[in-house]
C-alpha positions in Angstrom: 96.5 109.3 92.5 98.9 108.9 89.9 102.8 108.6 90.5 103.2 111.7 89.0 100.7 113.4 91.3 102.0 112.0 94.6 105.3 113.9 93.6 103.6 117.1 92.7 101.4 117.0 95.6 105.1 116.1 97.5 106.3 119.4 96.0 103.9 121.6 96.6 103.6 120.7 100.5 107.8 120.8 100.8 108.0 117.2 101.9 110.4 114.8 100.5 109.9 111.1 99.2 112.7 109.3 101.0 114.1 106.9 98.6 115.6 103.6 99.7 117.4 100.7 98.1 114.7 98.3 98.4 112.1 97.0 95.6 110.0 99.8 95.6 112.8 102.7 95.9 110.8 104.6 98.8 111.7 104.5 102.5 108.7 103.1 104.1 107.2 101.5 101.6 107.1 97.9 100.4 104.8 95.2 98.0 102.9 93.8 100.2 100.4 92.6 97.9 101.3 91.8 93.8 98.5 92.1 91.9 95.7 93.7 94.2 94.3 97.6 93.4 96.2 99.1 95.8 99.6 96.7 96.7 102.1 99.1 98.1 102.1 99.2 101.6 103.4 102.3 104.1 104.3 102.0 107.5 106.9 103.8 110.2 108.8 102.7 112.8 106.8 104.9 116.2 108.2 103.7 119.7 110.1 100.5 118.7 106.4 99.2 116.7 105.8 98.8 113.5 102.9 101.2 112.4 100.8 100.4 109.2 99.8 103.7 107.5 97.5 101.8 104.9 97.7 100.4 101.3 98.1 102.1 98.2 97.6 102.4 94.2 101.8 103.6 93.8 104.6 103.3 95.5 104.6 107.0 95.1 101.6 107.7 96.9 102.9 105.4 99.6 105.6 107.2 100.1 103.5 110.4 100.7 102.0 109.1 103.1 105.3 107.8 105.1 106.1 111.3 104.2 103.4 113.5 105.6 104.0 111.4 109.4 105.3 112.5 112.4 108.3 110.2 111.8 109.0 111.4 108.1 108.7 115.1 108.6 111.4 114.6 111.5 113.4 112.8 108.7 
């Protein structure tokens, strides 16, 4: 999925990519790994623990995925 995707895809089921003033401009979302297919990494903060919601192509897609949690829909 393209970066341009994840936000249509955003769009169309009403969710919201946080955005955050870190690196990757996405709450959520970080570089875990430079270089690699998929380097962006999403996770969420469920009952004081660090979740890991996987690994992925854009930071955009990332953040659809922080998105479409329990802990990003209540955001």
């Amino acid at each position: 999925m393209t970066s341009e995707e994840a936000r249509q895809q955003a769009q169309a089921e009403e969710l919201t990519l946080r955005l955050a003033d870190n690196k990757t401009g996405y709450y959520g979302v970080c570089l875990a790994k430079p270089g690699q297919a998929k380097p962006y990494q999403a996770g969420v903060t469920r009952g004081g623990k660090t979740v890991h919601l996987g690994c992925f192509a854009t930071a955009e897609e990332a953040a659809l995925c922080v998105a479409r949690s329990p802990e990003g829909q209540a955001a």
